[in-house]
C-alpha positions as CSV (number, residue, x, y, z in Angstrom):
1,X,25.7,-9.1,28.5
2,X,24.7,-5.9,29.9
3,X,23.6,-2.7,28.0
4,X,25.9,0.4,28.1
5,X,24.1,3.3,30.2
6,X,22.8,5.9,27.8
7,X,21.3,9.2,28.8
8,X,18.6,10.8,26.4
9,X,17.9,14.1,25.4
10,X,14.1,14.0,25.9
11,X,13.6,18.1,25.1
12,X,15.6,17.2,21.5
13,X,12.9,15.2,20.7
14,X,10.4,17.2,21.8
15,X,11.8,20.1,19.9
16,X,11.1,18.1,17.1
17,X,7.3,18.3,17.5
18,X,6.8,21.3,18.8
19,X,6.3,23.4,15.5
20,X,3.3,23.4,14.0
21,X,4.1,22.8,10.3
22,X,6.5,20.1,11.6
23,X,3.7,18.1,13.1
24,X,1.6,18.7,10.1
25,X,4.1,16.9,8.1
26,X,4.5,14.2,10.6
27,X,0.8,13.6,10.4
28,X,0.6,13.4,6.9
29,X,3.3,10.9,6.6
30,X,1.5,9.1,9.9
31,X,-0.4,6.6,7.2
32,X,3.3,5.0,6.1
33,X,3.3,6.8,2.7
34,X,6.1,8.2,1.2
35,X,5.4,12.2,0.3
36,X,7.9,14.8,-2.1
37,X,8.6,17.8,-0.3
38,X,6.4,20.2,-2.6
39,X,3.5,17.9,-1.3
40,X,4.3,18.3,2.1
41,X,4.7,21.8,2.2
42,X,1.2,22.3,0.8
43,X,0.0,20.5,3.4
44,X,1.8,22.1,5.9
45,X,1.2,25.8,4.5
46,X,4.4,27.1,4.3
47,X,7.2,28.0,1.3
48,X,9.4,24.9,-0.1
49,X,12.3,26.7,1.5
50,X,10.7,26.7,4.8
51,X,9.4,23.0,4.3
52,X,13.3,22.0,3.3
53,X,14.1,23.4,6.6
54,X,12.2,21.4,8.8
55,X,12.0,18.2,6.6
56,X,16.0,18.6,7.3
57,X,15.4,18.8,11.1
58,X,13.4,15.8,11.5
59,X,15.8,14.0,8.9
60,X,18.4,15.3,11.4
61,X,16.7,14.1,14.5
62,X,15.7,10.9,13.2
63,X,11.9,11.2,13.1
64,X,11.9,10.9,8.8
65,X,14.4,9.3,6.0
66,X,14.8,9.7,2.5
67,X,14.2,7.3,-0.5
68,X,15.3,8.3,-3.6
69,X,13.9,7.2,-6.9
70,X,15.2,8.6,-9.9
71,X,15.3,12.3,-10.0
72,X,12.9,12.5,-6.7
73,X,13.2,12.3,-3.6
74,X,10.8,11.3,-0.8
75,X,10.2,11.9,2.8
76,X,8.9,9.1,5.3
77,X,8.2,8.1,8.5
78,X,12.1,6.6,10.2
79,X,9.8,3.9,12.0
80,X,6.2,2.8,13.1
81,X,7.3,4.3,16.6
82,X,7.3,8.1,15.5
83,X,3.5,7.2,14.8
84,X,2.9,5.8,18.1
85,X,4.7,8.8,19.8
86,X,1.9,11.2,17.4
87,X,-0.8,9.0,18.9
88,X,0.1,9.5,22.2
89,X,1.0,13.2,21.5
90,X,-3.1,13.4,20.5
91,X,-3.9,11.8,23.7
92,X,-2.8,14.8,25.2
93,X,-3.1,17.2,23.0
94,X,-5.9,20.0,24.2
95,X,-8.7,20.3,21.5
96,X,-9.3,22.7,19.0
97,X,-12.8,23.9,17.6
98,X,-14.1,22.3,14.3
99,X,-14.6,26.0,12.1
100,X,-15.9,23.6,8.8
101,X,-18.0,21.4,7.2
102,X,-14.7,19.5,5.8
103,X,-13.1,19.8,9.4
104,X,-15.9,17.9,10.8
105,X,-15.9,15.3,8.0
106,X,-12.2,14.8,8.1
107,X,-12.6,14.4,11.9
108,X,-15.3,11.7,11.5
109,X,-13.2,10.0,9.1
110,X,-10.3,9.7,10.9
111,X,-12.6,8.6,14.4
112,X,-14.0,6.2,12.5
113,X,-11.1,4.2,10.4
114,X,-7.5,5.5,9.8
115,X,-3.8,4.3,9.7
116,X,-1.9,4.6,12.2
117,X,1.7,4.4,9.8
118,X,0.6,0.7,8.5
119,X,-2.1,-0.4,10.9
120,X,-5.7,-0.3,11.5
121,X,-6.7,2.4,13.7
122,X,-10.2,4.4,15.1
123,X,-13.7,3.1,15.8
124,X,-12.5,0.0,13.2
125,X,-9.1,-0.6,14.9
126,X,-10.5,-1.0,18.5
127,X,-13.3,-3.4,17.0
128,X,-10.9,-5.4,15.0
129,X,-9.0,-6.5,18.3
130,X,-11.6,-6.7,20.1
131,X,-13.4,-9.4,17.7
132,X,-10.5,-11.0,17.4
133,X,-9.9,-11.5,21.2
134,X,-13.6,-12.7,21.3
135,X,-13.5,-15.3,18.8
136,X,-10.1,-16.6,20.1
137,X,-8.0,-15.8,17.4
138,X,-5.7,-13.8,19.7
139,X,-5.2,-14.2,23.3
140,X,-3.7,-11.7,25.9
141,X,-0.1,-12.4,27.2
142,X,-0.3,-9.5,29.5
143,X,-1.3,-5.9,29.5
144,X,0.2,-5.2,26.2
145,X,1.1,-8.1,24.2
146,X,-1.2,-10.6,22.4
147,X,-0.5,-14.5,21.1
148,X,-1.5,-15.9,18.2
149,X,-3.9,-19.3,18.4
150,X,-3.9,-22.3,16.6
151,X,-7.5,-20.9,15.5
152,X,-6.0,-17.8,14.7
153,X,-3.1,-19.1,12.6
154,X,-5.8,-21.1,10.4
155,X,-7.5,-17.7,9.6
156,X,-4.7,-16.3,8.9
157,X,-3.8,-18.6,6.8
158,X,-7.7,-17.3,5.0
159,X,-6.2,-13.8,4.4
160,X,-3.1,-15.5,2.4
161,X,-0.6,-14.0,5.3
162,X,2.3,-15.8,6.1
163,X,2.4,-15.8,10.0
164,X,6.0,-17.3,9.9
165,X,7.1,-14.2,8.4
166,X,5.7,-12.2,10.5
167,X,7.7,-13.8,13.5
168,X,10.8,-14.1,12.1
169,X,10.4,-10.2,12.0
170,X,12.2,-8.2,14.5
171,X,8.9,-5.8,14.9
172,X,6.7,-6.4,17.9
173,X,4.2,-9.0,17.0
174,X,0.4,-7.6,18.0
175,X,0.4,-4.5,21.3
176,X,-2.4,-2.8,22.6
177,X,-2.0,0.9,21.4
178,X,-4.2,3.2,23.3
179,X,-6.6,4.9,20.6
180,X,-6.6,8.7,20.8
181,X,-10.1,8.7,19.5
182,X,-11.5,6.0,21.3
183,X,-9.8,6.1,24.3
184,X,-9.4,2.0,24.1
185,X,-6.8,0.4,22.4
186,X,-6.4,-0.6,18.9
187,X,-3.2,-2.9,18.0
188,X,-0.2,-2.2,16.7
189,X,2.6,-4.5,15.5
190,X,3.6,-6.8,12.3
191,X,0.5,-8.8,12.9
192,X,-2.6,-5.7,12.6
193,X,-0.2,-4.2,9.8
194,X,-0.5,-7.5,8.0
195,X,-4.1,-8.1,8.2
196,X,-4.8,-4.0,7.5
197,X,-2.9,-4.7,4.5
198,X,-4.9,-8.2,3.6
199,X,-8.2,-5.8,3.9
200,X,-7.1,-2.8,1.9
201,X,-6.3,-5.8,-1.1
202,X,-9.1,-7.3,-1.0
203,X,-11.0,-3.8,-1.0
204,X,-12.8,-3.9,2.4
205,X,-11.1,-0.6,3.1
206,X,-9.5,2.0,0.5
207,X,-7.3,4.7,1.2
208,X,-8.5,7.8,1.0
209,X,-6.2,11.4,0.1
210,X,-5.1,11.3,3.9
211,X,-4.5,8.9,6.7
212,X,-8.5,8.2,7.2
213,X,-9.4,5.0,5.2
214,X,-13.1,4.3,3.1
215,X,-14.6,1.6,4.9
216,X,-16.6,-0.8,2.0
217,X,-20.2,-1.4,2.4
218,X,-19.4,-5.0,2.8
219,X,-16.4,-5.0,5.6
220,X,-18.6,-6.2,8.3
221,X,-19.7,-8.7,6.4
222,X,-16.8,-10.0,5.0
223,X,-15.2,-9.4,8.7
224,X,-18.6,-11.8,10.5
225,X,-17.5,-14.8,7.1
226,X,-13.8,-14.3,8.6
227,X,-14.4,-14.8,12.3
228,X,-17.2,-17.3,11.9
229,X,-17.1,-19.9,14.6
């Protein structure tokens, strides 16, 4: 059956990203958290008139939804792709100088470990798939997408994830995503959201006030016992 031909509006979309209060927002909610609007416009700087305003332009164009529970209301990512479109965005993106102490430490953070909406991402996220490529828990299908192993589905099975679910899912499974910091890629996908998950349970990472993530003393550790051979 073939698809109906669609044109897209590819400047709408970038509309969406090209204020800078907007994109602050966007980043905030880049870790899969659900933020109010007062929170958001702190972060962002601006009134909670202004904020309203944008939040209803990216509501409008799709980027973020709306849960409600009880009395409040809540603003999230629509999808893991708007946070692959803000990684790529930072791939890009020219720099901008580090005036702080706390700039620099958030920026260290966020190199080293971070979420990328509900998967491992940084210095930790580029190791992660590469470990698990070397110990032949994952193998390449091509230049994006990974398998999982009969090795791998057994250490799965060590983190308490059920791997069926995860393919009965209609998400991708595990794809290279190019990491903004690391310029190598991380992965994205059911299967790295599942296992960041597994970690942050356990306690080998902890989220901190923003998208970076606390990595525990014993991760590697823990991460060397789980890909023993």
């Amino acid at each position: 059956m073939e698809h109906p031909v669609r044109q897209v509006d590819l400047a709408a979309a970038g509309a969406l990203f090209a204020d800078p209060a907007r994109v602050a927002m966007l980043t905030a909610l880049a870790d899969g958290r659900a933020l109010p609007a007062g929170e958001l416009a702190a972060i962002a700087g601006v009134s909670a008139a202004t904020a309203t305003a944008h939040l209803r332009r990216l509501v409008d164009g799709g980027l973020v939804r709306v849960t409600s529970q009880g009395r409040h209301r809540y603003h999230e990512l629509s999808g893991p792709q708007v946070a692959v479109v803000l990684e790529s965005l930072a791939r890009i993106a020219p720099s901008t100088p580090i005036r702080s102490l706390r700039q620099s430490r958030e920026a260290h953070v966020l190199a080293e470990a971070r979420t990328c909406y509900d998967h491992l991402a940084g210095a930790r996220g580029v190791e992660l798939r590469e470990r698990l490529l070397t110990a032949g828990v994952l193998k390449q299908v091509d230049d994006l997408d990974h398998r999982l192993t009969e090795r791998g589905d057994r250490v799965l099975a060590e983190l308490d994830i059920d791997v069926d679910l995860l393919r009965a899912t209609r998400r991708v499974f595990a794809r290279s995503c190019l990491d903004w910091t690391q310029r190598r890629p991380h992965l994205a996908g059911a299967l790295p959201a599942a296992m960041t998950q597994a970690f942050l349970d356990r306690g080998w990472l902890a989220r901190t006030s923003r998208r970076g993530l606390r990595v525990a003393s014993h991760y590697q550790h823990e991460l060397d016992l789980l890909l023993r051979p």
